[in-house]
C-alpha positions as CSV (number, residue, x, y, z in Angstrom):
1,X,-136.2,80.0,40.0
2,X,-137.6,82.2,43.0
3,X,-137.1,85.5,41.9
4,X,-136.1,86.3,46.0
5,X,-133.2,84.4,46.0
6,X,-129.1,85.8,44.8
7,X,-126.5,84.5,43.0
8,X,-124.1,83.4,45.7
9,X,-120.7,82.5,44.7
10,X,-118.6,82.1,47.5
11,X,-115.3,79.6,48.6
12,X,-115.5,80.3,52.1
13,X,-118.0,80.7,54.5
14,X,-118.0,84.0,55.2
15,X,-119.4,83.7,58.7
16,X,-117.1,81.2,59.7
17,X,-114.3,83.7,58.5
18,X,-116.2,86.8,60.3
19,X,-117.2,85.2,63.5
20,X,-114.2,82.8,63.8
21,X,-111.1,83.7,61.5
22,X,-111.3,80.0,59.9
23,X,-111.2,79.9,56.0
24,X,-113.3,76.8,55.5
25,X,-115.5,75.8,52.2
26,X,-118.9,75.8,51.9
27,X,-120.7,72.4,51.9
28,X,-124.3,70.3,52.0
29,X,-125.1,69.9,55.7
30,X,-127.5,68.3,57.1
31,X,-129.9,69.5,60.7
32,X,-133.5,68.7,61.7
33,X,-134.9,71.5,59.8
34,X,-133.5,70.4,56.6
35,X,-130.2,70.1,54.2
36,X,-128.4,73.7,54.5
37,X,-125.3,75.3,52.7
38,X,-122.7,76.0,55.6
39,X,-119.4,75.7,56.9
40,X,-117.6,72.6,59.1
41,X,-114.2,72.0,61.0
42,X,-111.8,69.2,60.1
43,X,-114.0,66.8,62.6
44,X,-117.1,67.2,60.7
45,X,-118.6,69.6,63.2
46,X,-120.9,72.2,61.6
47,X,-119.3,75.5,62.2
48,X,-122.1,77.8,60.5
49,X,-124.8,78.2,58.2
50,X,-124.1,80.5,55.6
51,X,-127.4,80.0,53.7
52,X,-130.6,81.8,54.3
53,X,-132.9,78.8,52.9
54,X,-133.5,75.1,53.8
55,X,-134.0,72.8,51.5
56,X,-135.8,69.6,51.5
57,X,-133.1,67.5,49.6
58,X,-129.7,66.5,49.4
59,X,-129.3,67.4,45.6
60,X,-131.8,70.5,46.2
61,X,-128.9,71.9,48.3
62,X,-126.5,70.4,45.9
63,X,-127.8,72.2,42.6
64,X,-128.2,75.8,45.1
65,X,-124.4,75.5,45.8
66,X,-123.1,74.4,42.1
67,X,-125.5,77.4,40.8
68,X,-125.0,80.3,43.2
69,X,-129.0,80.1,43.8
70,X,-128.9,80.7,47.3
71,X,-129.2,83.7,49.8
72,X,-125.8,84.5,52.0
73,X,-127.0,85.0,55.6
74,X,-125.2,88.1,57.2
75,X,-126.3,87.4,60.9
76,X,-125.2,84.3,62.6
């Protein structure tokens, strides 16, 4: 495990609920630099990204978001 990153449990995307107001869940998304833990709206529109780190795989991103292994950004 890298020693830099911090449990993270969250159920909402704190961003998306700082910046916005919306309670939404965090989720696996997907972008051009790589498979992220964030936030999207009920059309499947990527509202923010609540993780610091990228990662290079579907299940990568999966196992940091069922283990709390990931870094919560604080800027957006």
């Amino acid at each position: 495990m890298n020693s830099s990153l911090k449990q993270t449990q969250v159920d909402a995307g704190q961003l998306a609920y700082r910046e916005l107001g919306w309670v939404l869940p965090v989720e696996v998304l997907r972008s051009a630099a790589g498979f992220y833990l964030g936030t999207s709206n009920e059309d499947d529109f990527p509202v923010s990204r609540e993780s610091v780190e990228y990662f290079k795989t579907q299940e990568q991103a999966e196992q940091a978001l069922n283990s709390g292994n990931w870094t919560q950004r604080h800027d957006s």
